[in-house]
C-alpha positions in Angstrom: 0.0 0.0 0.0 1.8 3.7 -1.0 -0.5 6.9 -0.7 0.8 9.8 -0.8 -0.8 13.5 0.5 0.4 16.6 -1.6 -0.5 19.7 0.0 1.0 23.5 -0.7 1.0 24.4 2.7 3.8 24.1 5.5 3.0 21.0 6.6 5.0 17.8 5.8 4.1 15.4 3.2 3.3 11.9 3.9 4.0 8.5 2.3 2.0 5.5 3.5 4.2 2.7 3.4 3.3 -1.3 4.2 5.6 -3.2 5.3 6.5 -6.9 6.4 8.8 -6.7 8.9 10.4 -10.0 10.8 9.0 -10.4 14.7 13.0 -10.2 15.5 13.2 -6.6 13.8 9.9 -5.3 15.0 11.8 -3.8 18.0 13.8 -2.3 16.8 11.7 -1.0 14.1 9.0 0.4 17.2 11.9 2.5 18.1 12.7 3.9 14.9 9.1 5.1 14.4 8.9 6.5 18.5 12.4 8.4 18.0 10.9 10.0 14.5 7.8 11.0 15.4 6.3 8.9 12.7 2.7 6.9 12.6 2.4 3.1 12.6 -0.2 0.3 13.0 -0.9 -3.5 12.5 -2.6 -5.0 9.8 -4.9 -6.3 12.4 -5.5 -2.2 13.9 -5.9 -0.9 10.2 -8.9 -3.7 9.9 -10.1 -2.6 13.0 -10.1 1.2 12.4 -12.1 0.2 9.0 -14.6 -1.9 10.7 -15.4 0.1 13.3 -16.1 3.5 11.1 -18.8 1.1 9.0 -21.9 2.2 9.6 -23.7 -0.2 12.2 -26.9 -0.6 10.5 -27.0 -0.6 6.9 -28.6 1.8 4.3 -30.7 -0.6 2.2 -31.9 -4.2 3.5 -30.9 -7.3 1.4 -34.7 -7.6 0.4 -34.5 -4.2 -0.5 -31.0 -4.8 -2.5 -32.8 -7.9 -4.5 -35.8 -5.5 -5.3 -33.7 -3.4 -6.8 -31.6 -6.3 -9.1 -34.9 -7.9 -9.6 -36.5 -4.5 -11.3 -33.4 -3.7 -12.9 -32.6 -7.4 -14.6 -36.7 -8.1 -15.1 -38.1 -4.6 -15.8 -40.4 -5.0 -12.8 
């Protein structure tokens, strides 16, 4: 995963990096990012920052979705 955030202000750019790191290195790694100030999360905490800004109940039903195939696809 790369994004990167171009802005033409004074604040810092940012690259989103992903990386796979070896449990030995992770460490050391940790420290790296405290000492610089920089962002990191887990797999596992990006999955959970995603599920829990899903909304909790859904827009349409999945009656309501197959209405909507069936009068698309069928004309009715």
């Amino acid at each position: 995963m790369q994004t990167a955030t171009v802005n033409n202000t004074n604040t810092p750019v940012l690259q989103g990096v992903y990386l796979n790191v070896p449990m030995s290195d992770w460490a050391l790694l940790k420290e790296l990012i405290r000492k610089f100030g920089w962002q990191s999360e887990t797999r596992e905490q990006m999955l959970d920052r995603f599920v829990a800004s899903r909304p909790q109940q859904p827009q349409l039903t999945d009656e309501e979705i197959m209405e909507e195939v069936r009068a698309v696809r069928y004309g009715g």
